[in-house]
C-alpha positions in Angstrom: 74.0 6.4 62.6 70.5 7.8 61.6 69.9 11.1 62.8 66.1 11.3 62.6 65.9 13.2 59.7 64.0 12.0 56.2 65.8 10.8 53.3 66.9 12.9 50.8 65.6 12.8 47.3 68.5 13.0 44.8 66.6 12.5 41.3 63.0 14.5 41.2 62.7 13.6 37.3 59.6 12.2 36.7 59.5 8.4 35.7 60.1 7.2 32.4 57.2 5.0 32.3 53.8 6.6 34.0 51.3 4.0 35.6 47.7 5.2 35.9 45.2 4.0 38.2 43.0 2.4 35.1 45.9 0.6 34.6 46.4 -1.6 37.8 42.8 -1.8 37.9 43.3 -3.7 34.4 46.1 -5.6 35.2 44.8 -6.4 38.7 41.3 -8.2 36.9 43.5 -9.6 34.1 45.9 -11.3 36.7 43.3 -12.4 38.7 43.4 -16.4 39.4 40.8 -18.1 37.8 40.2 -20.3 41.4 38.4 -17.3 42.7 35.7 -16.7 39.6 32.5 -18.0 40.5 32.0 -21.7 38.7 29.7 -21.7 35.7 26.2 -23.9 37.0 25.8 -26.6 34.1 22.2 -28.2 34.6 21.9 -32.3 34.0 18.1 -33.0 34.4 14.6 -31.2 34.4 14.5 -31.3 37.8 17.6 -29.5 37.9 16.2 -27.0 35.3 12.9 -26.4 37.0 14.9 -25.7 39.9 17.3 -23.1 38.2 14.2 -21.2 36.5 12.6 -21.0 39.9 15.6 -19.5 41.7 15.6 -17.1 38.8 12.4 -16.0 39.0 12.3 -15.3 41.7 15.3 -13.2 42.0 13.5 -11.4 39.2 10.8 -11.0 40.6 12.6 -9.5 44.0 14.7 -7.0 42.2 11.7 -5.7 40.2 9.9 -5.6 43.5 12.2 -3.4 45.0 12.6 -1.5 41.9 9.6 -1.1 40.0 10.1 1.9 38.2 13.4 0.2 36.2 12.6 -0.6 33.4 15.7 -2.7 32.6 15.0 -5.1 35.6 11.5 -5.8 33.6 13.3 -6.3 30.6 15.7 -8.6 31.3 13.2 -10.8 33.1 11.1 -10.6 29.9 14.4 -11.3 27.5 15.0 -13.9 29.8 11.6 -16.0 30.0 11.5 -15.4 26.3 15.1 -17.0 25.8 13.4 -20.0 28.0 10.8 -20.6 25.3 8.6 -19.5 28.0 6.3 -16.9 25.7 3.6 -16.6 27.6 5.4 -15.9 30.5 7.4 -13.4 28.8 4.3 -11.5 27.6 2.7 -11.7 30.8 5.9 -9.8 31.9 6.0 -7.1 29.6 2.2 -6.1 30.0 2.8 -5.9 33.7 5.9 -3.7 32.9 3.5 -2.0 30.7 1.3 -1.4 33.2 4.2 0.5 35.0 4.9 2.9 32.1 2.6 2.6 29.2 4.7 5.4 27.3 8.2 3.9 27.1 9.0 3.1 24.0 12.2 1.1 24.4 9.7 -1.3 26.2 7.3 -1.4 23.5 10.5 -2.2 20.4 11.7 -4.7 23.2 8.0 -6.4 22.9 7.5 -6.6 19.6 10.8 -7.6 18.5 10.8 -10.6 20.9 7.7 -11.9 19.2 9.1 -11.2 15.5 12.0 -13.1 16.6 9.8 -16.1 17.6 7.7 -15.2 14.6 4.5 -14.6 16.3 3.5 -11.8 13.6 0.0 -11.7 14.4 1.0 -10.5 18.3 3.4 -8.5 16.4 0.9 -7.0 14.6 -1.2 -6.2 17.6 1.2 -4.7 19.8 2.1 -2.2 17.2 -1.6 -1.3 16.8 -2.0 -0.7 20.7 1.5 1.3 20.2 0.4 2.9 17.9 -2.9 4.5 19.3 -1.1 4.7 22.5 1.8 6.9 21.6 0.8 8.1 18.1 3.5 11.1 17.8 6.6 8.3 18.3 7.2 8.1 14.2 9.5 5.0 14.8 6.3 3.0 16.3 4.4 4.0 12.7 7.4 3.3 10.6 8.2 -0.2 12.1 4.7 -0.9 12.1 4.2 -0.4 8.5 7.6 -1.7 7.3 7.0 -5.2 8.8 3.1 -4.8 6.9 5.4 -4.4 3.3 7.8 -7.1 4.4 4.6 -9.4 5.1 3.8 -8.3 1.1 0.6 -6.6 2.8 0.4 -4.0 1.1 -2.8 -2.6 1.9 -2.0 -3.1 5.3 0.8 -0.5 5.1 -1.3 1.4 3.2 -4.4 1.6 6.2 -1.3 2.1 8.3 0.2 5.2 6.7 -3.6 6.5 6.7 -4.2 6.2 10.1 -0.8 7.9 10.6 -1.4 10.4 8.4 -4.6 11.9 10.2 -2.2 12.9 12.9 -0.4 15.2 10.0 3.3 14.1 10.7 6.7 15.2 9.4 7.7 15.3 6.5 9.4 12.1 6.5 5.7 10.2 7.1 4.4 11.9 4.1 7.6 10.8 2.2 7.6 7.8 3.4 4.0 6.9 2.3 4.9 8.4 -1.3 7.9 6.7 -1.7 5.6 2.9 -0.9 3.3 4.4 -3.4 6.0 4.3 -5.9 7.9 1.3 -5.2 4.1 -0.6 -6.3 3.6 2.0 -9.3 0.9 3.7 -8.0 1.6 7.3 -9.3 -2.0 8.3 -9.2 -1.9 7.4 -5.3 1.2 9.2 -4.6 -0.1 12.3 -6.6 -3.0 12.7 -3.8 -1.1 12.4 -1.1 1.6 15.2 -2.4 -2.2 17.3 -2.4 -3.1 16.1 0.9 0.6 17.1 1.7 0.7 20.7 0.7 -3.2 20.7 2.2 -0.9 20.0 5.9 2.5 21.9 4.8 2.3 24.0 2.4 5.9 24.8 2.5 8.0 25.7 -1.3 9.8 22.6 -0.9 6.6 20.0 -0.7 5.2 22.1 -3.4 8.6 21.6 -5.6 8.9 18.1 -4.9 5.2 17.5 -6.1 6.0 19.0 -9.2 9.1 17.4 -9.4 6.8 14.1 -9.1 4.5 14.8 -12.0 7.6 15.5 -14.4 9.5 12.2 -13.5 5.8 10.7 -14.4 6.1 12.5 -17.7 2.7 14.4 -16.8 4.3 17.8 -17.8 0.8 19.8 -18.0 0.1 18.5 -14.2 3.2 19.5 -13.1 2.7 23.2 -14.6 -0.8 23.3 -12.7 0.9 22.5 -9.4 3.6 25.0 -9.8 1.1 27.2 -10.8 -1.5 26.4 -7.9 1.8 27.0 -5.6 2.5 30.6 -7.4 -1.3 31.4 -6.9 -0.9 30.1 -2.9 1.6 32.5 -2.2 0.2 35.3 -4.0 1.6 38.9 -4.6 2.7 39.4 -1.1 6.0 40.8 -0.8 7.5 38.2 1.7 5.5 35.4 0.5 7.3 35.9 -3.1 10.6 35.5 -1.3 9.8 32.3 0.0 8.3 31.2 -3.2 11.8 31.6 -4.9 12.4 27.9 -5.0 9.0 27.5 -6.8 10.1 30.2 -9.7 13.7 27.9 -10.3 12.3 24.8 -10.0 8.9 25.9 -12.9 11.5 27.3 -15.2 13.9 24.5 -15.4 11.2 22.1 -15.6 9.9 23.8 -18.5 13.9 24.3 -19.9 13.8 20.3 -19.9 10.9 20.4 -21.6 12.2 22.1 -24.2 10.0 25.2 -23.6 12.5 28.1 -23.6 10.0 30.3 -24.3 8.0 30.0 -21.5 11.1 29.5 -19.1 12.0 32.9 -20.1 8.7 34.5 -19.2 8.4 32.7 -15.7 12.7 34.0 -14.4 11.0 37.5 -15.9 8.1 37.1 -13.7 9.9 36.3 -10.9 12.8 38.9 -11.0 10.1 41.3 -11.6 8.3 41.0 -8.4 11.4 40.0 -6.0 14.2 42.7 -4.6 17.8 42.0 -6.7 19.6 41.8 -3.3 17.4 39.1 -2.5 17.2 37.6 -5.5 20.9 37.0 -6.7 20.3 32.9 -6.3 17.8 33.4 -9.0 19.1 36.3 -11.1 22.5 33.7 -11.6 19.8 30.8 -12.9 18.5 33.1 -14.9 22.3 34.5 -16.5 22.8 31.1 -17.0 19.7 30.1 -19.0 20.2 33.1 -21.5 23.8 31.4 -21.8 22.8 28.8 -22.5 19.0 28.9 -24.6 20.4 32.8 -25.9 21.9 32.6 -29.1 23.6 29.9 -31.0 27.2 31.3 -30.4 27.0 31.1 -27.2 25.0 27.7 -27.0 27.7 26.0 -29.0 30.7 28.1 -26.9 29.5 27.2 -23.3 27.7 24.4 -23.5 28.6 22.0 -26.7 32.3 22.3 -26.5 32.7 21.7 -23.3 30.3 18.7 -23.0 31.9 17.4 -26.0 35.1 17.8 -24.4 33.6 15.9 -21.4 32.6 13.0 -23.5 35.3 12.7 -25.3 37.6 12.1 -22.1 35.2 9.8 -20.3 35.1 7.7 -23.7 38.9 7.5 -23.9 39.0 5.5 -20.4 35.9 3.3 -21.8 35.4 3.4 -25.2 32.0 0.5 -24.2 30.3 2.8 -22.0 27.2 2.8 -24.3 25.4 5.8 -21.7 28.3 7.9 -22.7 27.5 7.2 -26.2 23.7 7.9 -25.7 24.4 11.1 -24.1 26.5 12.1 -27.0 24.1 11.8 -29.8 21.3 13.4 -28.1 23.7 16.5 -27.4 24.2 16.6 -31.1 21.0 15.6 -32.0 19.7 18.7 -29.6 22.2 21.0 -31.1 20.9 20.1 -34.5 17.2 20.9 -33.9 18.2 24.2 -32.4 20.3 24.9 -35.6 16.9 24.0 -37.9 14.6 26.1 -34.8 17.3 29.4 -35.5 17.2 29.1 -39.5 20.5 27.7 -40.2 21.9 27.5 -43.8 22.0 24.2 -45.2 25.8 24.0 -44.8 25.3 24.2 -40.9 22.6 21.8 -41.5 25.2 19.3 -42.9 27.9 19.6 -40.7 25.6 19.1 -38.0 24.1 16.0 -39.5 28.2 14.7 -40.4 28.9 15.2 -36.9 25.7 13.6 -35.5 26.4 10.2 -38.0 29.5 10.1 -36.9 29.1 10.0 -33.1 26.7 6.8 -34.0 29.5 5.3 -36.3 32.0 5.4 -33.5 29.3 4.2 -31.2 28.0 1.0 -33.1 31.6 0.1 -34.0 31.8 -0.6 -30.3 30.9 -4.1 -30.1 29.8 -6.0 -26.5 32.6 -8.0 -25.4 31.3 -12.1 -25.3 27.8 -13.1 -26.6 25.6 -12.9 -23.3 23.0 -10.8 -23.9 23.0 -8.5 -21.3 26.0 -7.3 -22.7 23.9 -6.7 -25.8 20.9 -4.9 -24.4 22.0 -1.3 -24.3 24.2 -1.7 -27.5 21.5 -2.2 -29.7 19.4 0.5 -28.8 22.3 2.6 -30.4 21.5 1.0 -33.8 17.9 1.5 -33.4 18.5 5.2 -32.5 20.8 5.8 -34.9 17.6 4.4 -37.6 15.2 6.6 -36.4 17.3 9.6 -36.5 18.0 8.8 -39.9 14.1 8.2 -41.2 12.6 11.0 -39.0 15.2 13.6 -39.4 17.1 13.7 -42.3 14.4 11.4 -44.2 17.4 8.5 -45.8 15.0 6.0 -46.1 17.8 3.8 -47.9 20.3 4.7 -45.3 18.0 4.0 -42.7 17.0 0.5 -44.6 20.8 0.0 -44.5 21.3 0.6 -41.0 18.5 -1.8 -40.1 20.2 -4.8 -42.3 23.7 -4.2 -40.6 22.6 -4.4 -37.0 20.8 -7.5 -37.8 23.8 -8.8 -39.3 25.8 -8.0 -36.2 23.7 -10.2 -34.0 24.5 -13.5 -33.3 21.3 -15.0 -34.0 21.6 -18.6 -32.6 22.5 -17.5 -30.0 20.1 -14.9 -28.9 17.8 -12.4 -30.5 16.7 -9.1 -30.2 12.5 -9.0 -31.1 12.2 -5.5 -31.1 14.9 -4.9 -34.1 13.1 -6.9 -36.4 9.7 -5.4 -35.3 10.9 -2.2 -35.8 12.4 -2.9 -38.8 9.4 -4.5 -40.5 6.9 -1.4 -39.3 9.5 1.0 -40.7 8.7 -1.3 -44.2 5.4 -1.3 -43.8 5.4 2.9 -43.5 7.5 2.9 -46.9 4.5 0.3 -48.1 6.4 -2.3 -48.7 4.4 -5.0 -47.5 6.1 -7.9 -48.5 9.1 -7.0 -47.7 7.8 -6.8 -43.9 6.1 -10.1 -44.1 8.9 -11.9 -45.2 11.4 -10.3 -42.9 9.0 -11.4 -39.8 8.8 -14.9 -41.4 12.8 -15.4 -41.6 12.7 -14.1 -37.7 10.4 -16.7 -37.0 12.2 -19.1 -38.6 15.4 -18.4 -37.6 14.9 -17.4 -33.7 11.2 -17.8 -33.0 10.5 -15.8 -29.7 6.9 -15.3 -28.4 7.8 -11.2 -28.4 8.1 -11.6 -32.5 4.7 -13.8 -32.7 2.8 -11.6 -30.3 4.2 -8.3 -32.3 3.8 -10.4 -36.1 0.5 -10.9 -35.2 -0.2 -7.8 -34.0 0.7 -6.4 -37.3 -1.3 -8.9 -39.4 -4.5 -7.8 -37.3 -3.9 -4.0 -37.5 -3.5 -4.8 -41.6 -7.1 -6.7 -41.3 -5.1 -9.9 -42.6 -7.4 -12.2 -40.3 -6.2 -15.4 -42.0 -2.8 -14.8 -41.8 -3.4 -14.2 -38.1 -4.5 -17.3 -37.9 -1.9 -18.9 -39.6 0.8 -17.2 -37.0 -1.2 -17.8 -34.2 -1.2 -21.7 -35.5 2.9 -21.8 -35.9 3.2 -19.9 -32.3 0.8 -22.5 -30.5 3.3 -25.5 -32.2 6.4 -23.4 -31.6 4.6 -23.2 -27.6 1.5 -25.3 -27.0 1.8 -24.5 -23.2 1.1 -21.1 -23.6 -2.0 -20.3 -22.2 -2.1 -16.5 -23.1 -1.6 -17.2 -26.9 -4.9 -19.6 -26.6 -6.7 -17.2 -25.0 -5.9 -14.6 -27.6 -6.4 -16.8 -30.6 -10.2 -17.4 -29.1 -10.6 -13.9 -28.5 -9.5 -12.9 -32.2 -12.3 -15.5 -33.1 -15.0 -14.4 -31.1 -14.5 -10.8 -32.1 -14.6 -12.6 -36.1 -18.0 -14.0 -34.9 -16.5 -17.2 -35.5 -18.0 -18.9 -32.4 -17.7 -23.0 -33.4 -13.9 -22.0 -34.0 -13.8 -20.2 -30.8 -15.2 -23.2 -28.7 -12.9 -25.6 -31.1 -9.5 -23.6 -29.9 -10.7 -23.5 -25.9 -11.0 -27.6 -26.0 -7.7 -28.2 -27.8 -6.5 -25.5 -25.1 -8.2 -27.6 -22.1 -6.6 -31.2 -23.7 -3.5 -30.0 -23.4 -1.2 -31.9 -21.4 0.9 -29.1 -19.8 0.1 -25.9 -19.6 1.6 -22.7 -17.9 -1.4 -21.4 -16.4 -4.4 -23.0 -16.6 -6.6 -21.8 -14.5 -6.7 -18.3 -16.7 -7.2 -20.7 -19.6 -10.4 -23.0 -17.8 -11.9 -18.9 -17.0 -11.3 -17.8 -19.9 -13.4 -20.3 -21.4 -16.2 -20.0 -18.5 -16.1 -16.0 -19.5 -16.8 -16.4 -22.8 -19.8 -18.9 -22.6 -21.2 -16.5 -20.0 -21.0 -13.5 -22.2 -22.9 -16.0 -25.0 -25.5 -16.2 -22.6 -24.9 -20.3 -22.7 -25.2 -21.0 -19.2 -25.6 -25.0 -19.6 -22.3 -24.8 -21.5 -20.5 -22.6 -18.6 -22.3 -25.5 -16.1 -20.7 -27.8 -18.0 -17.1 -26.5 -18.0 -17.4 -25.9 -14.3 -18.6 -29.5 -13.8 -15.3 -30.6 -15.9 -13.1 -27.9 -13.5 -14.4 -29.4 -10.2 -13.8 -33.1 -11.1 -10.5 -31.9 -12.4 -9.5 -29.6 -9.9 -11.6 -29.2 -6.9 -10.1 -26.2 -5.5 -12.2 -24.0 -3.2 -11.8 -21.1 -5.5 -13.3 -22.9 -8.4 -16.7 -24.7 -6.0 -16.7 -20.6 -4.7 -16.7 -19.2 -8.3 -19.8 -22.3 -9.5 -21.6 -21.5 -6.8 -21.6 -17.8 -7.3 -22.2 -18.5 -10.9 -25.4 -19.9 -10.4 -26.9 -17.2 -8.5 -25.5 -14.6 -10.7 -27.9 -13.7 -13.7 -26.6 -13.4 -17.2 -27.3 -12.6 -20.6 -29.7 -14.7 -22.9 -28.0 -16.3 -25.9 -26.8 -14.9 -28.7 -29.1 -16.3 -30.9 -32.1 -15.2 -28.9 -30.8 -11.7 -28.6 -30.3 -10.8 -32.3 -34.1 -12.3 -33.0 -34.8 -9.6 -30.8 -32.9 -7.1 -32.1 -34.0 -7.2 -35.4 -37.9 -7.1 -34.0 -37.3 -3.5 -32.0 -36.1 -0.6 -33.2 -33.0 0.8 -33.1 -33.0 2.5 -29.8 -29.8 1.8 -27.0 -31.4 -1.0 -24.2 -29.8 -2.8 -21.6 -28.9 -6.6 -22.8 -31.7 -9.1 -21.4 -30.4 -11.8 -18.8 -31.9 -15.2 -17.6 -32.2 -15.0 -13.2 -29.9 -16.9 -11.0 -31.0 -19.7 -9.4 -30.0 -19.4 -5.4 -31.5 -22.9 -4.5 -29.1 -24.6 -7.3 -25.6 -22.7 -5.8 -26.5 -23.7 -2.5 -26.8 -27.3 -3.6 -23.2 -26.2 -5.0 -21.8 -24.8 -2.0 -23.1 -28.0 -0.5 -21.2 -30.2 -2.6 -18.2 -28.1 -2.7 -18.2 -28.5 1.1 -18.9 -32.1 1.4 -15.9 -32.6 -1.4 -13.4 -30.3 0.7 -14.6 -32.5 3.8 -13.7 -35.7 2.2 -10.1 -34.6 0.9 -9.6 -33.7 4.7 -9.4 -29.5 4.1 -10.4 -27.7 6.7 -9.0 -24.2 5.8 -10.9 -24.3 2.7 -13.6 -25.2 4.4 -13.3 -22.4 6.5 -12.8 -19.8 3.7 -15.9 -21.9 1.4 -18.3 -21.0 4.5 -17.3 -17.7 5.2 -18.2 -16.5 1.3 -21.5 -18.8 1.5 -22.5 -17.0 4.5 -22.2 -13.9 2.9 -23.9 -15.3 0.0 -27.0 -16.0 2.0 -26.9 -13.0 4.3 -28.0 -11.4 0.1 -29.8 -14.1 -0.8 -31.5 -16.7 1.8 -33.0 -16.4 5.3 -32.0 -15.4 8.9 -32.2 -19.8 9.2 -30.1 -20.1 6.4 -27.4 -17.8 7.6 -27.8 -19.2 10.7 -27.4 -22.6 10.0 -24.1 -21.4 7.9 -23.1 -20.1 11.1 -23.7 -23.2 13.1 -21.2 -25.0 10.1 -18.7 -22.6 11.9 -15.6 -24.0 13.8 -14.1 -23.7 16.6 -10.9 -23.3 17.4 -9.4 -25.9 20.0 -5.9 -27.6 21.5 -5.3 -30.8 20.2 -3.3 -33.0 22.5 -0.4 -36.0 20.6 2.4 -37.8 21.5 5.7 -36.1 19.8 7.3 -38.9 18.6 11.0 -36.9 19.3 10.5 -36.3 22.2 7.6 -38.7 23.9 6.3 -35.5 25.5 2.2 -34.8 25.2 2.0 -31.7 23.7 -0.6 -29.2 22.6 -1.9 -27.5 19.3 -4.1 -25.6 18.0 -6.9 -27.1 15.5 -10.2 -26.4 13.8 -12.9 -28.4 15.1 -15.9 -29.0 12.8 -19.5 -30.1 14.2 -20.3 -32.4 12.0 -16.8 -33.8 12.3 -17.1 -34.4 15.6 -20.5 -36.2 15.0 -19.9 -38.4 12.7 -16.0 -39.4 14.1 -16.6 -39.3 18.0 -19.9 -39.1 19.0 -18.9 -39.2 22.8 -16.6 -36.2 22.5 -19.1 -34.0 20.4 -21.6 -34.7 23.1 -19.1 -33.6 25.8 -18.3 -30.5 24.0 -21.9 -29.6 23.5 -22.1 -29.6 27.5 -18.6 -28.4 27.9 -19.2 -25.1 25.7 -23.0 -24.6 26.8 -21.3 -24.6 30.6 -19.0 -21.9 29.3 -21.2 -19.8 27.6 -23.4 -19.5 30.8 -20.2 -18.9 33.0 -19.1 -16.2 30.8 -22.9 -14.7 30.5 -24.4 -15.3 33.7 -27.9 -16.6 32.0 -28.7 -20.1 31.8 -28.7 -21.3 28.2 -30.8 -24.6 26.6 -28.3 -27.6 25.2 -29.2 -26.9 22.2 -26.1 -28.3 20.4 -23.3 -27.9 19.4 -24.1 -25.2 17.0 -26.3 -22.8 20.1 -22.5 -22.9 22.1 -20.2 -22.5 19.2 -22.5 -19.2 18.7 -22.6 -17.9 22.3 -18.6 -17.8 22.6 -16.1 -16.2 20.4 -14.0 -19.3 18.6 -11.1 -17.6 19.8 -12.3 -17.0 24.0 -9.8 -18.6 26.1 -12.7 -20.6 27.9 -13.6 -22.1 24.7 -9.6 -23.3 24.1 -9.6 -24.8 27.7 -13.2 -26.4 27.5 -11.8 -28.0 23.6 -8.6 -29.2 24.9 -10.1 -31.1 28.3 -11.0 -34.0 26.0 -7.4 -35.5 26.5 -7.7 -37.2 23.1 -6.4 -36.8 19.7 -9.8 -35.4 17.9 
């Protein structure tokens, strides 16, 4: 019988196993039958997929109508035209979305990076720019914008970008930044003002320590002392300003302890503990202990710095007895600790022992040999040896020692197999400062023989000039042109050494055996070369000549360009005609004479050049020809004459094929030329005259004459979206 009353609970233990409410939500979507998901939509036709993007947009366009202000909705509508190959429509999404909110930047990264995924870099390009001047304080719009200029290789592009940043005085990341492109293209004079324009903005210790820091790395020690001292003189003798100066006084006196320049470390940690409180000073006060430690005396140099960084070598060299950096380190802490002995006045027993221990350290280290015979095995081995020779002739002057080291690293290298040019040049100039000529010369003459490299030729023949042994410069520069006939530099420089002998038939004799040569590795320095020097001769029927010989051999815009401009240009009489005069005036310093240009005859060259691009089918080059011979006659002809250059222009236009993938008719974009369309489809060039005269007046407003082809191409920007319509509406292929 049940008596109405509720169950008793016997075990009130919790359960073993806890279930949380996470949990059967998991295990609730996990076991939930797959009968109920909703069925992915696979589409079969166009029709079908005209169907499914309308339905999508417009739920898009619903959801962003109702929400406006979301961002995301604009985004994923944008993101999703894009992934439909639908561009335009997905740029005509996001600058409606822009229109919304201008200053969110997620929306602007979104933008950009859909058209650098579809590599549309020049939109890229341009919606960085409007970012840029929109939101100019957002530093990731300035650094994307300049890091996809250096990825392009524009690097003047990311330089105007980092200017234009820069006028809004950034962080210091921007300036960093900009110093850092500076130095990746070795441009240390750039970076160098824009550390001044830095501390100009900032003038905070730090930017004034890493400027000087700068100029040390660059090995410019006196311009780093006049920027440390420029930074002490900043902060003057104000108390507080001192103490913030404290990274300036360490950073100035271990430059100059690097440098070597104890003396004038010591003054500058005097100067500075002079004018600064100890209880504020105890960061520099320890520098200071430990300089005198170390630069003090020569007991405690070798006690607390030379034992224990030998000790320190020592162990890293018994795990790798081939790390040659260890090695390097080594003997310049030996070699250091033997100049301080001679700077202190050792006796010539310390002298000794320090020179013992100093051979030694190169004994052990040139015993080491590279493992294999690959030569980048080799590379930092053999600087040992070389090292290890110049210690001996500089500092302990063994000439024969140093004569023997020389002969035993060359012995060590495996020749046949590689070869190391700057051993044997170093070895011969160390003969030729003991005077032993011959010695040299035949030393350079068994390299040559043995492993002919153009480093030894270049460097032999160096040596033979400096000596003023002109025929034996020849000679080399004869056995380096068989060794490498292709080598345009070495023709160019055997010319030059004649034309600086005065030797002009042998100059002009070495540029034609350059120009017959069936191969070369770059000829077009060799072909300007040539041109340069007939120019400075003042022989401008020989320069015609050559360029006559480049076009019909060539015919590259650059070299019609560079004849055309050549004519105009004036240049110096001849050589002859200059030294009769010369020896008629007295000897007083005059400008060289030069023959005029003749305008008339480079544009007949331009002409030709054009006519010949026009021919092969070029239109880019045609393009780029006509842009520098408009220039040229904006200096040198008529407002006709620029504007008939002008009326050459092209248009740009859609041209309409057949794929032959797909069967689809689809548009591109193409350069249309007049004159091509006059002498190729007479029809269409008459349609276009209309078609672009109509434009021009729908655009302006004011009725404009048929003048041609040439009065509409002028009246609308090549680029106007009326123009690209009014092209494409031919429905043909030109």
């Amino acid at each position: 019988m049940q008596d109405g009353r509720a169950p008793r609970i016997k075990n009130r233990a919790p359960a073993a196993i806890q279930i949380t409410a996470e949990q059967l939500l998991r295990e609730a979507q996990e076991r939930q039958d797959t009968s109920f998901r909703a069925p992915k939509q696979r589409v079969e036709d166009y029709e079908e997929l005209h169907e499914y993007r309308g339905r999508k947009r417009k739920e898009y366009e619903e959801r962003i109508r109702r929400t406006r202000g979301n961002i995301k909705e604009w985004l994923q509508y944008a993101n999703w035209e894009a992934s439909q190959n639908e561009f335009a429509r997905s740029r005509s999404v996001f600058e409606r979305a822009l229109d919304v909110d201008p200053r969110d930047i997620k929306l602007w990264l979104s933008y950009t990076e859909m058209e650098l995924k579809n590599r549309n870099v020049q939109h890229s390009r341009n919606l960085y720019d409007r970012a840029v001047t929109q939101l100019p304080r957002v530093d990731q719009l300035w650094f994307k914008y300049a890091y996809l200029e250096e990825l392009l290789q524009n690097v003047s592009g990311a330089r105007q970008v980092f200017e234009r940043w820069m006028q809004w005085e950034p962080d210091d990341k921007a300036w960093q930044a900009y110093i850092k492109l500076e130095e990746r293209y070795n441009e240390p004079d750039r970076a160098s003002a824009i550390y001044e324009r830095w501390v100009g903005v900032r003038p905070d210790p730090r930017v004034w320590v890493k400027w000087g820091k700068f100029e040390e790395e660059r090995q410019r020690a006196d311009k780093a002392r006049e920027v440390f001292q420029t930074a002490l003189e900043f902060f003057g003798d104000d108390e507080e300003q001192v103490e913030k100066a404290q990274a300036v006084f360490s950073a100035f006196a271990k430059m100059e302890t690097r440098l070597k320049e104890y003396e004038r470390a010591r003054v500058i940690y005097k100067f500075a503990l002079s004018r600064i409180p100890r209880s504020k000073s105890a960061g520099l006060y320890a520098a200071y202990t430990k300089f005198e430690k170390q630069h003090g005396t020569r007991t405690t140099l070798e006690n607390t710095v030379l034992g224990k960084r030998r000790i320190q070598y020592e162990e890293e060299l018994s795990h790798d007895g081939r790390n040659y950096d260890v090695w390097f380190d080594y003997a310049r802490l030996e070699e250091g600790a033997y100049q301080d002995l001679l700077a202190e006045g050792a006796t010539p027993e310390e002298e000794e022992a320090s020179i013992a221990r100093i051979r030694e350290v190169y004994e052990r280290a040139v015993a080491q040999l590279p493992p294999g015979n690959e030569k980048r095995h080799w590379r930092r081995y053999i600087f040992l040896w070389l090292d290890y020779a110049l210690f001996e002739e500089i500092e302990t002057k063994d000439y024969n020692r140093t004569r023997e080291i020389y002969k035993t690293a060359l012995q060590v290298v495996p020749h046949k197999v590689f070869t190391f040019a700057k051993l044997w040049l170093m070895y011969a100039k160390f003969e030729i400062r003991r005077l032993e000529l011959k010695a040299a010369r035949k030393l350079l003459g068994a390299s040559i023989g043995m492993c002919p490299k153009e480093k030894l030729f270049k460097g032999y023949i160096e040596i033979e000039i400096e000596l003023r042994e002109f025929d034996n410069a020849r000679k080399l520069y004869e056995k380096y042109l068989e060794y490498d006939p292709s080598n345009s530099s070495a023709w160019i420089k055997f010319a030059e050494l004649e034309s600086q002998l005065q030797d002009f038939p042998r100059t002009r004799a070495i540029y034609e055996l350059a120009v017959g040569q069936n191969t070369l590795s770059m000829p077009e320095i060799l072909w300007k070369a040539y041109i340069d020097f007939e120019v400075e001769e003042g022989e401008r029927e020989s320069a015609r000549a050559l360029y006559e010989r480049l076009v019909g051999i060539s015919g590259h815009v650059k070299v019609w360009i560079s004849y055309a401009l050549f004519e105009a240009e004036p240049m110096p009489i001849p050589r002859a005609e200059r030294e009769d005069e010369d020896e008629d005036e007295e000897d007083e310093e005059k400008e060289t004479p030069t023959t005029p240009g003749d305008p008339i005859l480079a544009r007949k060259i331009f002409q030709r050049g054009y006519d010949d691009l026009k021919g092969k089918g070029l239109k880019n080059e045609r393009v780029v020809l006509l842009n520098v011979w408009k220039t040229f006659e904006e200096s040198h002809g008529t407002a006709d004459d620029v504007q008939k250059i002008q009326g050459m222009m092209p248009i740009v236009g859609k041209k309409r094929f057949v794929d032959p993938e797909t069967g689809q008719t689809v548009e591109d974009h193409d350069l249309i030329f007049a004159d091509d369309e006059r002498d190729n489809n007479p029809k269409a060039y008459n349609f276009l005259q209309n078609a672009l005269a109509w434009a021009a007046v729908k655009k302006t407003g004011q009725a404009a004459p048929l003048s041609g082809f040439t009065a509409a191409a002028n009246t609308a920007h090549p680029t106007d979206d009326a123009k690209s319509d009014v092209a494409s509406s031919d429905g043909g292929d030109d």
